[in-house]
C-alpha positions as CSV (number, residue, x, y, z in Angstrom):
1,X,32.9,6.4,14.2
2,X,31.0,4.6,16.8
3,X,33.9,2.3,17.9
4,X,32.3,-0.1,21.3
5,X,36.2,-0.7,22.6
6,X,36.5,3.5,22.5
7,X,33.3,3.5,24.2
8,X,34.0,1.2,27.0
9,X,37.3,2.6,28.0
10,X,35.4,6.1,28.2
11,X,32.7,4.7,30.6
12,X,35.5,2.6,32.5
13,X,37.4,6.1,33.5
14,X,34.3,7.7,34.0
15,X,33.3,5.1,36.9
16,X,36.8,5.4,38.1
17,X,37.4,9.2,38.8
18,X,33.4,9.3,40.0
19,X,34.3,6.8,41.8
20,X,37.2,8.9,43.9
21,X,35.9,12.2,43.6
22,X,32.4,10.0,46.1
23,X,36.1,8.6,48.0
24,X,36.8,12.1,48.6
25,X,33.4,13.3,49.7
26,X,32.9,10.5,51.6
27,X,36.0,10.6,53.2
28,X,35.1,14.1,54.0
29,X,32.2,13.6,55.5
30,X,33.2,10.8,57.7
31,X,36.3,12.5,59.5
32,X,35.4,16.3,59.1
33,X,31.9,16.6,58.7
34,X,31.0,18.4,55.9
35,X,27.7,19.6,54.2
36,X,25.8,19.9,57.6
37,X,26.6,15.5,57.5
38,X,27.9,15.4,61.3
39,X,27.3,11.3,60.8
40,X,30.2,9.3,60.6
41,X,28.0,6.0,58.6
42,X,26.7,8.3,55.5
43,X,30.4,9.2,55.4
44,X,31.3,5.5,55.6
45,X,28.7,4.7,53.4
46,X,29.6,6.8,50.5
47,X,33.5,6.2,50.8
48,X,31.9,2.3,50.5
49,X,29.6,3.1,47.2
50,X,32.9,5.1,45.9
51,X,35.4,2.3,46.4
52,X,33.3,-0.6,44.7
53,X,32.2,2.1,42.0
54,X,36.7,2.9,41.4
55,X,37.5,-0.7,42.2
56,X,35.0,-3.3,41.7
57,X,32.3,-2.4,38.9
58,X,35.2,-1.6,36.6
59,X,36.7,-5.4,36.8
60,X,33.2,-6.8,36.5
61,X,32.4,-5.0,33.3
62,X,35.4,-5.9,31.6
63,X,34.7,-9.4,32.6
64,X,31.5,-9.3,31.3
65,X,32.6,-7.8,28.2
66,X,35.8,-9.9,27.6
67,X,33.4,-13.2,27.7
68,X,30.9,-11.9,25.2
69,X,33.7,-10.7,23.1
70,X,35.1,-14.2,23.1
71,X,31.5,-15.7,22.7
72,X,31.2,-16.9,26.0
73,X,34.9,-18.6,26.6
């Protein structure tokens, strides 16, 4: 029931489409100002956080995971 590889590709596509929905908001932000934000650098900043969250922490996780899978190899 509690299968880790079912698991892990659950939290991988959760980081992903968090990931672009804080793309989209932040993308918002920057160009049209939304949510009373009028500041182009929170915009920037959480297109930023959204990017490494869709692109980045996904890769290092399954790094991590494939080298303790493999016991360390």
């Amino acid at each position: 029931m509690n299968d880790p590889a079912k698991n892990r590709w659950i939290l991988l596509n959760v980081l992903r489409v968090g990931g672009l929905i804080f793309m989209g908001v932040g993308l918002l932000i920057w160009r049209k100002g939304i949510g009373g934000f009028q500041d182009e650098l929170i915009g920037k900043a959480i297109f930023l956080i959204g990017l490494l969250e869709t692109l980045i922490i996904p890769a290092l996780l399954r790094r991590a995971w494939r080298s303790k899978d493999t016991g360390g190899k």
